[in-house]
ROSE-4610 file (N, C-alpha, C; in Angstrom, 1 decimal, always signed):
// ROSE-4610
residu = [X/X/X/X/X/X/X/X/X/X/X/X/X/X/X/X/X/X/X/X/X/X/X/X/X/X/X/X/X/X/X/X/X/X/X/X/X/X/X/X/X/X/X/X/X/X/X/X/X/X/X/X/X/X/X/X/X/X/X/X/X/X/X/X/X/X/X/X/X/X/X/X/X/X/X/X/X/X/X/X/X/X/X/X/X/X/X/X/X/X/X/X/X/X/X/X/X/X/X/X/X/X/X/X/X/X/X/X/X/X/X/X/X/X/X/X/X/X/X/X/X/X/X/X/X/X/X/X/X/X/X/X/X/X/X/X/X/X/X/X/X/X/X/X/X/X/X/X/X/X/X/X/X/X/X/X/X/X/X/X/X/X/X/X/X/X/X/X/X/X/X/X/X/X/X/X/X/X/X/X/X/X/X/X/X/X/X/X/X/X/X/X/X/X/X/X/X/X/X/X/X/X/X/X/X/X/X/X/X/X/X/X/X/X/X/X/X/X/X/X/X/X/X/X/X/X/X/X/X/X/X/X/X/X/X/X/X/X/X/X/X/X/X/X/X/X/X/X/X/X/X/X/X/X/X/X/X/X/X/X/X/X/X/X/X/X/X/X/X/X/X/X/X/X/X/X/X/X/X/X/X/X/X/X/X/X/X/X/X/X/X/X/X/X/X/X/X/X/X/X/X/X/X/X/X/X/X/X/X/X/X/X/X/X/X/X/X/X/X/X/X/X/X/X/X/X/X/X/X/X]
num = [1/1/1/2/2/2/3/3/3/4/4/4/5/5/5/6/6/6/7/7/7/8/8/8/9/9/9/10/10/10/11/11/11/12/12/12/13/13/13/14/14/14/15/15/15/16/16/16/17/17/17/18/18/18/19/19/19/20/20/20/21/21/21/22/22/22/23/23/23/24/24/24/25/25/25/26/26/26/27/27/27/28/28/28/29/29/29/30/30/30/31/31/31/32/32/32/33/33/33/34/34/34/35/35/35/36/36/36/37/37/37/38/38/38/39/39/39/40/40/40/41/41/41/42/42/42/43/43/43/44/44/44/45/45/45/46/46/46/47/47/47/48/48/48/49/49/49/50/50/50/51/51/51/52/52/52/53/53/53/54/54/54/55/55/55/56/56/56/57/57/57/58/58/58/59/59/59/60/60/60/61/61/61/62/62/62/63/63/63/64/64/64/65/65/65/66/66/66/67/67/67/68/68/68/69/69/69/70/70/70/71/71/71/72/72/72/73/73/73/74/74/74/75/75/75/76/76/76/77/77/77/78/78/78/79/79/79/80/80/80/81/81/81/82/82/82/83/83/83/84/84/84/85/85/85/86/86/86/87/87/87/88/88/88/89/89/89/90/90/90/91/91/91/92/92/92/93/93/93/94/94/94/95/95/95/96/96/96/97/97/97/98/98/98/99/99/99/100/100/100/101/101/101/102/102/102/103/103/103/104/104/104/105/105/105/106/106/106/107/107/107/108/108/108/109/109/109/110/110/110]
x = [+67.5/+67.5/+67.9/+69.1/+69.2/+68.8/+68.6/+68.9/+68.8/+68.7/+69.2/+68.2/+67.9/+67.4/+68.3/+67.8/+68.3/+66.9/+68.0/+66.7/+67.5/+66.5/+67.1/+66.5/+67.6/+67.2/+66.8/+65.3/+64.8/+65.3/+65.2/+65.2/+64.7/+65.9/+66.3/+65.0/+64.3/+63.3/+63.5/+63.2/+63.2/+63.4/+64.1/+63.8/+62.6/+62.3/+61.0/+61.4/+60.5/+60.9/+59.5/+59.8/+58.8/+59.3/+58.1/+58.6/+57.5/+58.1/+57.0/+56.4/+55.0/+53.5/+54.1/+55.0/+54.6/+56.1/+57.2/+58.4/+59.0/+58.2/+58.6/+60.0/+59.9/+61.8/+61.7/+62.7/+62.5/+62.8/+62.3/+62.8/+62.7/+63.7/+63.8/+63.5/+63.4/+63.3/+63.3/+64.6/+64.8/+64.5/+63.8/+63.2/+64.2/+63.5/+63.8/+63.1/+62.3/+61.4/+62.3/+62.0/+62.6/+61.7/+62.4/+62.0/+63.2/+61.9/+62.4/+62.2/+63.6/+63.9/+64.3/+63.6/+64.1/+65.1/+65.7/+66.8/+67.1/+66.2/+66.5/+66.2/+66.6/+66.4/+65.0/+63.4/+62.1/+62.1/+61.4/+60.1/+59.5/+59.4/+58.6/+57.5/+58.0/+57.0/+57.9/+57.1/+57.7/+57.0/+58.1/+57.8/+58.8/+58.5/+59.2/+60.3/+61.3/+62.4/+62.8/+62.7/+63.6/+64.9/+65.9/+67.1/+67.9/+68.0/+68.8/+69.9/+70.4/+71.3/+72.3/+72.8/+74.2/+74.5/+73.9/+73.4/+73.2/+72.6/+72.0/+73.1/+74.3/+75.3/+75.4/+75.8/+75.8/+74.9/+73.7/+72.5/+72.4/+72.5/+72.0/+71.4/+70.9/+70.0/+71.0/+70.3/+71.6/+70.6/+71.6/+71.5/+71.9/+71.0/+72.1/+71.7/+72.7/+72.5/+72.0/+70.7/+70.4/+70.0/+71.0/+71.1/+69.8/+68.9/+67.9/+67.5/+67.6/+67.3/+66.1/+65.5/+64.2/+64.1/+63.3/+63.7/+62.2/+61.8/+60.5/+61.1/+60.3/+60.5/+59.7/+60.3/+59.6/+59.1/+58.7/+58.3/+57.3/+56.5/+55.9/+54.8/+54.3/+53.0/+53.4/+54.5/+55.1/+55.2/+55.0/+55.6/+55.0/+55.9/+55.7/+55.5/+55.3/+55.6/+56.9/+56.6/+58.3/+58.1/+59.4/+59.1/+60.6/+61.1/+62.7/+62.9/+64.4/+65.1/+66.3/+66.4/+67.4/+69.0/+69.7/+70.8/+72.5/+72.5/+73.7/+73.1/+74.0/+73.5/+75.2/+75.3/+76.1/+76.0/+76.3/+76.1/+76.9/+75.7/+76.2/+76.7/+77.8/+77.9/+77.5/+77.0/+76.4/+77.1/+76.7/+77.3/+77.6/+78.9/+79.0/+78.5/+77.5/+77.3/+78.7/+78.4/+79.3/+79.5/+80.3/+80.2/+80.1/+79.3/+79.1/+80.3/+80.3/+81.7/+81.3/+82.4/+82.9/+83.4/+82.4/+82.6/+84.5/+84.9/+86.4/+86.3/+87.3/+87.5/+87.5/+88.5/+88.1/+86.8/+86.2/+84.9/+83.8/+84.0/+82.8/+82.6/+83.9/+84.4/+84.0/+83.9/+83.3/+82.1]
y = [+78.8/+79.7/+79.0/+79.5/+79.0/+80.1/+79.4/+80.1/+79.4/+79.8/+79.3/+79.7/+78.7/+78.9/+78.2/+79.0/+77.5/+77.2/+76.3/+74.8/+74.3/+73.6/+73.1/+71.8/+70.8/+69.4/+68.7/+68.4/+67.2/+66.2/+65.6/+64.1/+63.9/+62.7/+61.7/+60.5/+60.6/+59.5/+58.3/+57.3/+55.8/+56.2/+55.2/+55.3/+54.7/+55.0/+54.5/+54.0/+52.6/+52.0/+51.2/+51.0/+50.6/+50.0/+49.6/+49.1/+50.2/+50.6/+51.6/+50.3/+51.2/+50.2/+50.2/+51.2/+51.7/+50.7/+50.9/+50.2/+49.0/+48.6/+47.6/+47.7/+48.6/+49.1/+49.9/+49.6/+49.4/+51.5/+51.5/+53.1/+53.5/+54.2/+54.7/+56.7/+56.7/+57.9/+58.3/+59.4/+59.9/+60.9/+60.8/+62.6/+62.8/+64.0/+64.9/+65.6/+65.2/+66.5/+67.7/+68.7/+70.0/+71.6/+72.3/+73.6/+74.8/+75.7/+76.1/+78.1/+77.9/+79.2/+80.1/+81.4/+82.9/+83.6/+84.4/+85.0/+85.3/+85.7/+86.2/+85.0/+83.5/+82.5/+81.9/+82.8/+82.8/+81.2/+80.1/+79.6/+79.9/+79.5/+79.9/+78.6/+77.6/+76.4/+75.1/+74.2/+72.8/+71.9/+70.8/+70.3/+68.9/+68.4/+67.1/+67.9/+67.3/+68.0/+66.0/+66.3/+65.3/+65.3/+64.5/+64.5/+63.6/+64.5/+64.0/+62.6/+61.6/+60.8/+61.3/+62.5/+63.2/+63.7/+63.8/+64.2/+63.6/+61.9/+61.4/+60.5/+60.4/+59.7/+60.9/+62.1/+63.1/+63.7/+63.2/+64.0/+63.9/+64.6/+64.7/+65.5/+65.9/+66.6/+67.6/+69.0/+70.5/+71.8/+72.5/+73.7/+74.0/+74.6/+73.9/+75.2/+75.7/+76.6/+75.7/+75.9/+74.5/+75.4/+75.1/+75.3/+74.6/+75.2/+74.7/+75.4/+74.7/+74.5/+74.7/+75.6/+75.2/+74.4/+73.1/+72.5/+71.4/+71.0/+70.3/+68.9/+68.3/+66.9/+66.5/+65.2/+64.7/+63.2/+62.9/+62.0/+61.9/+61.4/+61.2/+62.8/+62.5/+63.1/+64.8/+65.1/+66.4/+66.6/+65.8/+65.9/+67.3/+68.4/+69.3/+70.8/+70.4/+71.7/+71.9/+73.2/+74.0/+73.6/+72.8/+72.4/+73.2/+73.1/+73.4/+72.3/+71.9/+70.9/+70.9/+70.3/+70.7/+70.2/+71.3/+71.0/+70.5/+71.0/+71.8/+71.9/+71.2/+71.4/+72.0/+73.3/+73.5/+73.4/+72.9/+72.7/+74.5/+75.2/+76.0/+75.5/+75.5/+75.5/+76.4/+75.5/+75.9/+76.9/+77.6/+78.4/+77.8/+77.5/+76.7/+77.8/+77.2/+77.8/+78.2/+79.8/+80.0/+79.6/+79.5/+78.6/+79.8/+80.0/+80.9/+81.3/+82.7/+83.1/+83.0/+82.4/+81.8/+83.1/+83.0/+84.0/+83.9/+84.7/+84.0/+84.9/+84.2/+84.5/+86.0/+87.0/+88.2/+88.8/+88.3/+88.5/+88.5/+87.5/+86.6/+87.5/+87.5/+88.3/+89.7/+90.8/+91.8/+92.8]
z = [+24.5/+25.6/+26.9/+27.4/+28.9/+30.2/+31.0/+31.9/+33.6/+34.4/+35.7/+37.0/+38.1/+39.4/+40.3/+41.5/+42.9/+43.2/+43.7/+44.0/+45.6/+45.9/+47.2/+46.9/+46.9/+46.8/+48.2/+48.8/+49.8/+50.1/+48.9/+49.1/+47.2/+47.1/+45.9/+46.0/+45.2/+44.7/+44.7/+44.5/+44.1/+42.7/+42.0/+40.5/+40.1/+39.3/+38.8/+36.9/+37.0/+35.9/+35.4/+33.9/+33.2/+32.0/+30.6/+29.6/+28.7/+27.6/+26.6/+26.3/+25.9/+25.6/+23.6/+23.1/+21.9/+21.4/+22.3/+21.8/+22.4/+23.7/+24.2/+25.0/+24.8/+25.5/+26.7/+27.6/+28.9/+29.3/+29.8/+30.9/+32.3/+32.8/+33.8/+34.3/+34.9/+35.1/+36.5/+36.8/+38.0/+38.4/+39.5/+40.4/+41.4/+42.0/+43.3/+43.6/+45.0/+45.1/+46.0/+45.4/+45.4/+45.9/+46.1/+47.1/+45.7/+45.1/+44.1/+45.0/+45.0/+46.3/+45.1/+45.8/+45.4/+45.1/+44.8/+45.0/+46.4/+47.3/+48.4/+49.3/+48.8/+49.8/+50.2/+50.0/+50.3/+49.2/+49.9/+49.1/+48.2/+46.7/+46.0/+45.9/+45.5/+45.3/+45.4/+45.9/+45.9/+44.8/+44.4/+43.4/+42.9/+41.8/+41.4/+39.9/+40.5/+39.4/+38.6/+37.6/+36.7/+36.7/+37.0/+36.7/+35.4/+34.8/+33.4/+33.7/+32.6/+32.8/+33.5/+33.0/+33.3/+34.1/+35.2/+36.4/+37.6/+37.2/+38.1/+39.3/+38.5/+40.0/+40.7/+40.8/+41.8/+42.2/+42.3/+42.3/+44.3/+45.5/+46.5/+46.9/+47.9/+48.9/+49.1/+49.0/+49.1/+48.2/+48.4/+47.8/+46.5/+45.1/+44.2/+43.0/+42.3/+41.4/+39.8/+40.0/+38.5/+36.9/+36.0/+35.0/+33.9/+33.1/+32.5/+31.3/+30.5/+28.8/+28.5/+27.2/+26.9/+25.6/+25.8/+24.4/+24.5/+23.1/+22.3/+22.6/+23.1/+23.3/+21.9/+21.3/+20.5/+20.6/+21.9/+22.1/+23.5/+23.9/+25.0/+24.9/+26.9/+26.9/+26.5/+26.5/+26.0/+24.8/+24.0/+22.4/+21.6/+21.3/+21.0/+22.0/+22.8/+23.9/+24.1/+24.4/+25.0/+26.3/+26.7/+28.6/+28.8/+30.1/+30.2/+30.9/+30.7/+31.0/+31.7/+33.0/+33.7/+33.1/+32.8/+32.5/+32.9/+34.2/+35.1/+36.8/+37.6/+39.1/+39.4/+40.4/+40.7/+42.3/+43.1/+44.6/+45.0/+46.2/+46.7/+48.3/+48.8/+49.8/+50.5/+52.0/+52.9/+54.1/+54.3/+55.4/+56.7/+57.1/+58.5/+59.6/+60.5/+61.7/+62.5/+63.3/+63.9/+65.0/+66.4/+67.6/+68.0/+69.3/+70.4/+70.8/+70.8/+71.8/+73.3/+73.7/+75.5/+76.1/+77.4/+78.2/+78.4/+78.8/+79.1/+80.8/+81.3/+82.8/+83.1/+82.8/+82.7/+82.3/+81.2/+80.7/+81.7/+82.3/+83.1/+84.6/+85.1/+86.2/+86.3/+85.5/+85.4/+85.6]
């Protein structure tokens, strides 16, 4: 099952790195804490989003249409639960502010 939110990306994490206790083999793992916005733009909850390998060189601070999987992990403190898994970031561009309209001489004069 897929399906999709926006998210508003904060701020990119430090990576965070270790060695498994069970394989001795080394891992990494990348966040973002994130602002998981409504349809209508509102706040719903803030939070730590995981970013996938495939993901992680483009991963910045924005507005972002985020595609997410439900799938069983079979390993770690999840093993066996349905979690979702972020799949897909599409960056929404931002609306450029408009500039103030300038009185003009005629305008002003009146």
């Amino acid at each position: 099952m897929k399906f999709s939110s926006t998210v508003q990306i904060l701020k990119v994490n430090e990576v965070q790195k270790g060695v498994s206790a069970k394989t001795g083999k080394p891992w990494e793992r990348h966040t973002a804490e994130c602002m998981l916005l409504s349809d209508t733009g509102e706040i719903e909850c803030v939070g730590r989003l995981v970013i996938p390998d495939s993901l992680r060189e483009n991963i910045q601070p924005g507005i972002f249409r985020a595609g997410f999987a439900l799938v069983v992990p079979t390993f770690g403190d999840q093993k066996g639960d349905i979690t979702a898994r972020l799949t897909a970031l599409t960056l929404i561009p931002s609306k450029a502010p408009t500039a103030p309209v300038r009185a003009t001489t005629a305008t002003a004069a009146a």
